[in-house]
N, C-alpha and C positions, 0 to 999 in steps of 0.2 A: 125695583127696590123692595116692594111687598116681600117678595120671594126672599131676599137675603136677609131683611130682619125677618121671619120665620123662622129662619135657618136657626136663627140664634135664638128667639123666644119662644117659639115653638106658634102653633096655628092662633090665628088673631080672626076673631068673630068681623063682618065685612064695616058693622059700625065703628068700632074699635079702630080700622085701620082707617077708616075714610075721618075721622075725625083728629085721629096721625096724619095723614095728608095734608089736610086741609090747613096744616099749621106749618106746613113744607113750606120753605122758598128758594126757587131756585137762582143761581149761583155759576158764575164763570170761571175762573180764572186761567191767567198764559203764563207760558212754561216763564219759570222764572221769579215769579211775584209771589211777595211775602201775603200770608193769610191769616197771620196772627204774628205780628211781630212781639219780640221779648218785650221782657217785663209787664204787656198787656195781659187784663184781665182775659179768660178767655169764656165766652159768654155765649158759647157757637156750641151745639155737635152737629159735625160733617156729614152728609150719607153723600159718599164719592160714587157720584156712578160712571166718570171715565176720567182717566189719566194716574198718576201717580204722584207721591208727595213725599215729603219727608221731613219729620222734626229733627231740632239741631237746638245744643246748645253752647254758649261760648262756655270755656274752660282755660283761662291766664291769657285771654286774648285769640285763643286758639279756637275757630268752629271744631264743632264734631257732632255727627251724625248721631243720634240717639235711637230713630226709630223710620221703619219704610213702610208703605200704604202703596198698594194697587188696587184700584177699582175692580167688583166694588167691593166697598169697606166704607165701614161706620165708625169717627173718629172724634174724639175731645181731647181735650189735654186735662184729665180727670180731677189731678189736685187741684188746677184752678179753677174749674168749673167747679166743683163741689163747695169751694171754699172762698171763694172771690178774691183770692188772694190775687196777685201779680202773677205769671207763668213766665218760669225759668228755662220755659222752652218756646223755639217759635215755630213756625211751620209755612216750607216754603212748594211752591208747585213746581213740581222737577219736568213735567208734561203740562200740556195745555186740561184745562180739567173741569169735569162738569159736577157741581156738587148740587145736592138739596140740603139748605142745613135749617136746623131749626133750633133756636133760642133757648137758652138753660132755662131761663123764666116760665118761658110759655113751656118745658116742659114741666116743671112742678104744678104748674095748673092744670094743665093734662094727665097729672098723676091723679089729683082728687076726681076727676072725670072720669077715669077707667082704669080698672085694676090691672088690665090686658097691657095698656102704655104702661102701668108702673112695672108690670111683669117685663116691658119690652126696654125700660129703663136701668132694672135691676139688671138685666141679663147682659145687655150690654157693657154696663159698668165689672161686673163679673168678667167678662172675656177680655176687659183690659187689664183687669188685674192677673188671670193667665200669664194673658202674652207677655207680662210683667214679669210675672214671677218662673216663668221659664227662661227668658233672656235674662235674667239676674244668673239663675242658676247655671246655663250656658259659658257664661263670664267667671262662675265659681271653677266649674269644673273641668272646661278644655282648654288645650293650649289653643297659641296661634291659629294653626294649621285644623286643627281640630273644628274650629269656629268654621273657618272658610269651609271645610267639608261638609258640614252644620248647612251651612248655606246653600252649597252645592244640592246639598239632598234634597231638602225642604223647603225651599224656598228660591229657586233657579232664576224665577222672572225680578228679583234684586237684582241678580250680576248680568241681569239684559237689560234691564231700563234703569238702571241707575249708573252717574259715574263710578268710574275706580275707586277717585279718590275720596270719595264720600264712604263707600264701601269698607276702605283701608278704616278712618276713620271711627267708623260702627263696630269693626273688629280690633279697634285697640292698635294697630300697627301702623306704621307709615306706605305712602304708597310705595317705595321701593321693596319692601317685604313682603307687601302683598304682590307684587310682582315677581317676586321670588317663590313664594306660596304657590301662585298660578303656574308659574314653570314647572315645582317640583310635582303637581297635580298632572301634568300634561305626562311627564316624564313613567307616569307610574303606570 
């Protein structure tokens, strides 16, 4: 896990990282099971280091896939964490999954302890706002078919460990269309 927050903060001095550790706890869960159910606050960030996940939110009674996680990957549900509001999103384990997560609390107190964690805080927060603001723009700019190719490209281990119809759902369409999309993709 050292390795993959680096990747994102850049090199962390070995006290800096051993005293992030040491505030890790590790964490199970089986394919299936909610990890933040709706409307809870969410008071957790995730460091996945096996299986896959996915937030979802209801919209007129209807789920839909909002967001996909494969290990590993470091995950919150930002606005509620930041905010302690309620989280209009929940997140479920789609694979059997091994996480360390550690407490939004204990990290603010780890922020006045080392500038290294608030750098590995900031940066994290930073790369969700990314992932954010590309999947918005995604959604601005391509059609249907455009998205699934989107997916195709960049992101292939989605349309392997995830269902269809959860997939359909992330991209806006119904599963039938998306089956139609994967036909006219196979065809081409």
């Amino acid at each position: 896990m050292r390795e993959y927050i680096e990747q994102i903060s850049g090199k962390l001095p070995d006290e800096a990282w051993i005293l992030y550790q040491q505030n890790l706890k590790a964490m199970r869960s089986e394919k299936g099971q909610l990890i933040l159910g709706l409307h809870k606050p969410c008071k957790t960030i995730w460091h996945m280091t096996k299986g896959a996940v996915r937030k979802l939110e209801m919209d007129n009674g209807i789920e839909k896939t909002t967001h996909f996680y494969v290990a590993p990957k470091v995950f919150t549900v930002l606005h509620s964490a930041l905010t302690g509001e309620p989280s209009d999103l929940s997140i479920i384990s789609e694979e059997d999954c091994e996480f360390l997560t550690l407490d939004i609390d204990q990290l603010k107190i780890l922020y006045q302890q080392s500038i290294y964690i608030e750098r590995v805080g900031r940066r994290m927060a930073e790369e969700e706002f990314i992932e954010e603001f590309s999947m918005r723009r995604m959604f601005l700019k391509l059609d249907a078919l455009q998205r699934y190719e989107y997916l195709e490209k960049k992101h292939p281990e989605i349309l392997r460990r995830f269902q269809l119809k959860d997939v359909a759902t992330f991209l806006g369409v119904t599963p039938e269309t998306l089956s139609r999309l994967r036909k006219l993709r196979l065809s081409v």
